[in-house]
C-alpha positions in Angstrom: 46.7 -47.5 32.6 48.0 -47.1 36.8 45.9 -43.9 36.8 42.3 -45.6 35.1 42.2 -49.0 37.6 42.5 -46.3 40.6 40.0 -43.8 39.3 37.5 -46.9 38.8 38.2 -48.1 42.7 37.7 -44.4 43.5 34.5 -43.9 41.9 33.6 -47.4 43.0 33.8 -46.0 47.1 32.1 -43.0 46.3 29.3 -44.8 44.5 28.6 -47.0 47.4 29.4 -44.4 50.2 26.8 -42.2 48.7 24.2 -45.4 48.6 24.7 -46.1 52.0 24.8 -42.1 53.5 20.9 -41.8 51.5 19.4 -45.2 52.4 20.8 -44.2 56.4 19.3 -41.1 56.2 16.1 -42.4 54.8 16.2 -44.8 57.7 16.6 -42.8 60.5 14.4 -40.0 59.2 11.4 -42.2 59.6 11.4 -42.4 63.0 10.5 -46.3 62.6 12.1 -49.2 63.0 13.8 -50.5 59.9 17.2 -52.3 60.0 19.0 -52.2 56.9 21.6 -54.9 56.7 24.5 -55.0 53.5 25.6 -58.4 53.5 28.9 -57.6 51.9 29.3 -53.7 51.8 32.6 -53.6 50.1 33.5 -55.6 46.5 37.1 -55.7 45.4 36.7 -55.7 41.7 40.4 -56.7 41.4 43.2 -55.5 38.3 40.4 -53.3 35.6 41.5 -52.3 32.1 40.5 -49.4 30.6 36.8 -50.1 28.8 36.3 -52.8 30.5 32.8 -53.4 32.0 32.0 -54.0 35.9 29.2 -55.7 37.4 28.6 -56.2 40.8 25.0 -56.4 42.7 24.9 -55.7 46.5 22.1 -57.5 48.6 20.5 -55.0 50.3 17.9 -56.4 53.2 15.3 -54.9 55.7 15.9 -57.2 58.7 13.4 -54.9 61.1 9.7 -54.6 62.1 9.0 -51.4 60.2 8.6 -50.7 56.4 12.3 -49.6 54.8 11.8 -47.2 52.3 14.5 -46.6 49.8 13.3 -43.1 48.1 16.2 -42.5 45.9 20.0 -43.4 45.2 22.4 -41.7 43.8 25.9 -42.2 42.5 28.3 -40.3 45.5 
């Protein structure tokens, strides 16, 4: 059971690593001025069992004067 709660927690950082590394390069390839703001980039989903289901939405915001674009995402 040790091994699944730290594979989730793995895939977890690669999942939102990958997020943020295409929504940054979708930001700065535009050559705007977009600023993308995560409220609360990280979520500690605590203890996870084995089939258990995990939901957990992050707030993703445009705070600049240019259009933010969000072309694709992708699981890291």
């Amino acid at each position: 059971m040790h091994q699944s709660k730290g594979r989730w927690r793995s895939a977890l950082i690669w999942v939102v690593s990958g997020i943020a590394i295409l929504i940054c390069a979708q930001v700065f390839g535009q050559g705007g001025e977009p600023a993308l703001v995560i409220t609360s980039p990280s979520f500690d989903m605590g203890v996870v069992w084995e089939g258990d289901t995990i939901s957990h939405a992050f707030e993703v915001k445009n705070e600049g004067k240019a259009e933010l674009k969000i072309l694709e995402v992708r699981p890291g």
